[in-house]
C-alpha positions in Angstrom: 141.6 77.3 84.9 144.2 77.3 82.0 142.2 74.7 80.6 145.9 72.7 80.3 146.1 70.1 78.2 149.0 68.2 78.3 148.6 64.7 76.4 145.8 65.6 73.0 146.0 68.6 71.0 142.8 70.8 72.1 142.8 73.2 69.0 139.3 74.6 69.6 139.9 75.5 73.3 141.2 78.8 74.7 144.4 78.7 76.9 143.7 82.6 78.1 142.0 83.2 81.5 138.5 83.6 81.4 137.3 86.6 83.8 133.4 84.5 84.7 135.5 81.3 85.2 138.2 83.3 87.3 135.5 85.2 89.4 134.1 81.9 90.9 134.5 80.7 94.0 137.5 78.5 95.0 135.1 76.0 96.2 133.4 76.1 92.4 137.0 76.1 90.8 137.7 79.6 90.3 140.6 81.4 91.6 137.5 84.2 93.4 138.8 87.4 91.7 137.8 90.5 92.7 135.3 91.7 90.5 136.0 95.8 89.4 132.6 95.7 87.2 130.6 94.4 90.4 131.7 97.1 92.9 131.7 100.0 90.1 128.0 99.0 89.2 127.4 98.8 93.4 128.9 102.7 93.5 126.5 103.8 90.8 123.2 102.0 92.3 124.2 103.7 96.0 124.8 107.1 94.2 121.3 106.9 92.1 119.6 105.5 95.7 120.8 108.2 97.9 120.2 111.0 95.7 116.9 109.9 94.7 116.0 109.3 99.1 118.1 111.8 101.0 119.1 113.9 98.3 118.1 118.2 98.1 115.8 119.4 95.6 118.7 121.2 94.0 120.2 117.8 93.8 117.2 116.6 92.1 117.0 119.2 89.4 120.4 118.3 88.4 120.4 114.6 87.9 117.2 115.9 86.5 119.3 117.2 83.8 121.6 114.6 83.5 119.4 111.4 83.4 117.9 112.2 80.0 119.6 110.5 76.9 118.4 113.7 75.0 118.8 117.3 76.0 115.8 119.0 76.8 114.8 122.3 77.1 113.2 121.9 81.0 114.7 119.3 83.2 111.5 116.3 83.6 111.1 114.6 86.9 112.8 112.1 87.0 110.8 109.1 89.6 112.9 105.9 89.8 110.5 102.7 90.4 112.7 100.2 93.0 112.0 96.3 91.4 110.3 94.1 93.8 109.3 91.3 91.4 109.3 87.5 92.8 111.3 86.8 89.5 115.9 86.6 89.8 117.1 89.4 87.8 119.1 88.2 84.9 121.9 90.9 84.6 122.5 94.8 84.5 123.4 96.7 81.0 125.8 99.0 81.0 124.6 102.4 79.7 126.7 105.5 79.0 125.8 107.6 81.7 126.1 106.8 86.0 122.4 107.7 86.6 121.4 105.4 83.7 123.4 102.0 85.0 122.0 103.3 88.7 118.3 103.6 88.1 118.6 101.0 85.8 119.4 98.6 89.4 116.7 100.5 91.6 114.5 99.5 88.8 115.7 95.9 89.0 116.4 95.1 92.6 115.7 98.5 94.5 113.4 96.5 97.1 113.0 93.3 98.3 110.9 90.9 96.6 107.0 90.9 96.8 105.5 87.6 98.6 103.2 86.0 96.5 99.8 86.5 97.1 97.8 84.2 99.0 94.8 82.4 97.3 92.4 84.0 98.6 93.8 87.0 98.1 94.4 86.2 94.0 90.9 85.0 93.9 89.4 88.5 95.3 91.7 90.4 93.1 90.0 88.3 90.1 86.7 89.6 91.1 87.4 93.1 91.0 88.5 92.6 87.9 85.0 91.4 87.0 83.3 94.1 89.1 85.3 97.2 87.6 84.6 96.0 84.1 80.4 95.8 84.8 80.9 99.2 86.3 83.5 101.0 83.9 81.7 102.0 80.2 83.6 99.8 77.1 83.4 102.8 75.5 84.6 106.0 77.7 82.9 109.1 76.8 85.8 112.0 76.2 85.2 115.5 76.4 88.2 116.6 74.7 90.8 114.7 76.7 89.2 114.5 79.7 86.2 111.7 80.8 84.4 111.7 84.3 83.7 108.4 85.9 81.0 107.6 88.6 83.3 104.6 90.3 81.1 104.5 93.9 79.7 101.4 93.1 83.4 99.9 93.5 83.2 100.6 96.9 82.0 98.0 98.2 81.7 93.9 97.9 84.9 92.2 96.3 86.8 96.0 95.9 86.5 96.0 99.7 87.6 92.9 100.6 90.7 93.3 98.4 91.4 96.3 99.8 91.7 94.3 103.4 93.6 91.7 102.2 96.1 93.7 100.3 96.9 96.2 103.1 97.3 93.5 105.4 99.8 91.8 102.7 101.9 94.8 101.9 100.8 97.9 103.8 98.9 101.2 103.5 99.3 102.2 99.8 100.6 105.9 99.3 98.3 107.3 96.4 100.5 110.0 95.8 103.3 107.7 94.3 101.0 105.6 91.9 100.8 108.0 89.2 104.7 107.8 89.3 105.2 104.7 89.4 106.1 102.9 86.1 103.4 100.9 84.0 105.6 97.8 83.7 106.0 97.6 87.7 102.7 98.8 88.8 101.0 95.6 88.6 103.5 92.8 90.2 100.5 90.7 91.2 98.6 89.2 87.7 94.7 88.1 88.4 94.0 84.6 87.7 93.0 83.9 84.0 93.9 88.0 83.4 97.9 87.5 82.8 97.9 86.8 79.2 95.3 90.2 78.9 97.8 92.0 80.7 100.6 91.5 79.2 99.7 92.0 76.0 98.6 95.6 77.1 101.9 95.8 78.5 103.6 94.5 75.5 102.3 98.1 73.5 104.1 100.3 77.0 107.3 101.4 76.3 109.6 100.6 78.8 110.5 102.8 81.4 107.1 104.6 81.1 105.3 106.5 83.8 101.4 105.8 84.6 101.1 109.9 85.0 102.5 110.1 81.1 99.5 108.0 79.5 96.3 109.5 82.0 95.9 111.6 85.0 93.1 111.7 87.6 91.4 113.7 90.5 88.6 113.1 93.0 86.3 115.8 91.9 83.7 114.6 94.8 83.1 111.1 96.5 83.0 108.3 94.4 83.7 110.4 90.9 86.9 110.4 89.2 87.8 112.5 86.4 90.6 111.1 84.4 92.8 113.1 82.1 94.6 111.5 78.4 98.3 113.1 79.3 99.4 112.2 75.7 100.4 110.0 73.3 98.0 107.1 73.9 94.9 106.4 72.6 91.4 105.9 74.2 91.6 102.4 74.1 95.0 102.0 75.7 93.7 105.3 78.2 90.5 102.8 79.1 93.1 99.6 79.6 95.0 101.3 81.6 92.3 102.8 83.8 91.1 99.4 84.2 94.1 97.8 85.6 94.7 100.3 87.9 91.7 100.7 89.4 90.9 96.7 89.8 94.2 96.3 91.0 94.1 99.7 93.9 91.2 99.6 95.3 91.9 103.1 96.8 91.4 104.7 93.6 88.0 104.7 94.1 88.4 106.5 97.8 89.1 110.3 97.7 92.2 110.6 99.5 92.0 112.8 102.4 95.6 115.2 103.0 98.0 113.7 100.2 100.9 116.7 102.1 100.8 114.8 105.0 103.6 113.1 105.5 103.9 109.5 107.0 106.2 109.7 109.9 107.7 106.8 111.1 107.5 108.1 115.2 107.6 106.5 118.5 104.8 106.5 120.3 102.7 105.6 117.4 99.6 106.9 118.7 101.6 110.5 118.7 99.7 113.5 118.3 102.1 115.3 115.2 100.4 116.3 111.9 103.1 117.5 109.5 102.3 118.9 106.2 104.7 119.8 103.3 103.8 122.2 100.3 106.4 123.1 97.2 105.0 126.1 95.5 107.4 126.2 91.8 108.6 122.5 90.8 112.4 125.1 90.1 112.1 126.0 93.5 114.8 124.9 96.2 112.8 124.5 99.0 109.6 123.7 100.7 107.3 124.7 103.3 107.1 122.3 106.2 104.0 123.0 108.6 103.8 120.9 112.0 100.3 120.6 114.0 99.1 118.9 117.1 95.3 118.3 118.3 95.0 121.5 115.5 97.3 123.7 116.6 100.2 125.2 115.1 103.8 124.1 116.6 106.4 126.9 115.9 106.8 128.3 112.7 106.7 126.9 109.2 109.9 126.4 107.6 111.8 125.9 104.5 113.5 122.4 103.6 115.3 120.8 101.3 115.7 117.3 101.7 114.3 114.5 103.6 117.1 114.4 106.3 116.6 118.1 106.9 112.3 117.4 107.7 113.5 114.8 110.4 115.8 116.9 112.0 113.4 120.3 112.1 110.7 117.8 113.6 112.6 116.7 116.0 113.8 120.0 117.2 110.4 121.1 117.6 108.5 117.6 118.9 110.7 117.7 122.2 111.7 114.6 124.0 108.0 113.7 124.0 107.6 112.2 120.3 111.0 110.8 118.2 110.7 110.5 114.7 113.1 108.0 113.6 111.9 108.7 109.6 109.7 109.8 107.3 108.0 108.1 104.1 109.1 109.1 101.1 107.0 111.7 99.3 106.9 112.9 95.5 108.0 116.8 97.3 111.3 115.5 98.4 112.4 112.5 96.8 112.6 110.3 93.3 111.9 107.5 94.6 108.1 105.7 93.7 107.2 104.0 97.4 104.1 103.2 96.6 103.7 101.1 100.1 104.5 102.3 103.9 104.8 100.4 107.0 105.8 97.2 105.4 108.4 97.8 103.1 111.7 98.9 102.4 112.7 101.2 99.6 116.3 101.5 99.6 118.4 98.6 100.0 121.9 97.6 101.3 125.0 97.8 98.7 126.1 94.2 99.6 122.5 92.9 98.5 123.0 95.2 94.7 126.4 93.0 95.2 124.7 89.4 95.7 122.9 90.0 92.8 125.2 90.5 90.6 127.4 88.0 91.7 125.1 85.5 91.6 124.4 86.7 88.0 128.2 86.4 87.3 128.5 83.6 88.9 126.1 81.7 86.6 127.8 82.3 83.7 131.1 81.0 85.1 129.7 78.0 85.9 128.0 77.8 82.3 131.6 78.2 80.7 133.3 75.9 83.1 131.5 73.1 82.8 131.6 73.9 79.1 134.9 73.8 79.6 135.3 70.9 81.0 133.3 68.9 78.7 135.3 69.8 75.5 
């Protein structure tokens, strides 16, 4: 450990206790010191992940204002993308602020990793690809900032298929969270012979970059899309991006139905409850929650704040006939970009943001001990 050297003079070798080398295993050499940096970085992934889940909407306004670098007149909203590549994450910087380093981890490691897909699956996805560029114009017409697109000719064929395939692989998509989600992790799964295109579109995204700050869309009927430049990019990159994201969610071209109605998570699944959740003001504190079943109103609508507080007011009113263990998160209550239900998880243990980092850590010890030991 004290690299001692008792017999030669080792003049380009330190004699001081290394903290990587120390923080290794007994087993690997080390003397398995506990590691301050590992737990502290731990504390501020748990703090970012509960207050982005469970947290009020008060809550949110004010990491709201304390997330940015800069100060800003209004507080943005600030959506945290959990990491679910397949690739190991190399490290965490440290950044001045908690909700920086925390979101920072979510970004990184906030869910478990993505399977790869399956062949099939990667070989549908490469003909959407084909199909959405013989349907979408090279050249979008703008109006201004603002271009309508006829996309019902996606609906069928390959987009189909791939729309299968991929909620069998990862679950019923949540539309409302893709315009929060960020650029860089919005597309985990590259086509065949489309990665080097893709990332040298994402090579021009600033990190950290939200889909809803580069376009903007709404069904204005079935099968027509009307897609809105939020800013800062320019048609071409608009048009790219448009591109990606519909060949790689096929939902996109499907007009979502009740976006406010929230995806319980209820035994019995075939249970009768329709919940719907409104937020009038962005500033405001609360928001309405509305219950229904078979069309009908059950008790009164009521004012929440948080996630934790929509399960318990459901559960009050549902009886002893329908428990509702949890509900997906939604862009009303949380800051958290969930862009799958039923088949994933979006906030994740503190001993697995603890794994990662020690197995970071321990890397690098090994690096310098064997370094070490061949001096």
């Amino acid at each position: 450990m004290w690299h001692g050297c008792f017999s030669v003079t080792a003049p380009t070798s330190s004699t001081w206790l290394d903290v990587a080398i120390g923080g290794l295993p007994r087993s690997d050499g080390g003397m398995a010191f506990p590691q301050l940096r590992v737990e502290l970085l731990a504390m501020a992934e748990m703090t970012v992940s509960d207050w982005a889940l469970t947290g009020s909407l008060t809550n949110h306004v004010i990491g709201g204002i304390l997330y940015p670098a800069q100060p800003a007149r209004a507080a943005p909203m600030v959506v945290v993308t959990p990491g679910h590549g397949g690739h190991p994450v190399r490290g965490f910087t440290c950044h001045k602020t908690l909700w920086a380093v925390g979101a920072e981890m979510v970004s990184k490691a906030g869910a478990p990793p993505l399977s790869p897909l399956s062949a099939t699956i990667a070989e549908v996805l490469a003909t959407t690809y084909s199909t959405v560029q013989e349907v979408l114009p090279l050249d979008l017409q703008w109006d201004g900032y603002t271009t309508k697109l006829h996309v019902l000719p996606l609906a069928g064929g390959a987009m189909a298929g791939l729309l299968s395939r991929l909620r069998s692989h990862t679950g019923t998509l949540c539309l409302e969270w893709l315009p929060h989600t960020e650029v860089h992790r919005a597309f985990p799964w590259p086509a065949p012979n489309t990665t080097a295109w893709l990332q040298q579109f994402l090579s021009n995204v600033a990190p950290g970059r939200h889909i809803r700050e580069m376009i903007r869309w709404d069904h204005v009927r079935i099968g027509h899309l009307r897609v809105t430049d939020a800013g800062g990019v320019t048609a071409d990159e608009a048009g790219l991006l448009l591109l990606h994201v519909l060949a790689h969610y096929p939902e996109m071209v499907f007009q979502p139905l009740h976006l406010a109605e929230l995806r319980l998570h209820a035994t019995p699944m075939d249970h009768p409850l329709v919940a719907q959740i409104a937020r009038g003001l962005l500033e405001s504190p609360t928001a309405t929650l509305t219950l229904t079943t078979n069309g009908e109103d059950i008790g009164t609508a009521t004012q929440i704040s948080s996630r934790p507080d929509a399960v318990q007011y459901l559960n009050s009113v549902a009886g002893s006939a329908v428990h509702v263990r949890d509900i997906h998160p939604t862009p009303i209550l949380n800051c958290t970009a969930s862009i799958w239900a039923e088949k994933r998880t979006w906030q994740q243990k503190r001993h697995v943001y603890k794994n990662v980092m020690r197995a970071t850590a321990t890397g690098k010890g090994r690096t310098k001990l064997t370094d070490r030991e061949a001096a």
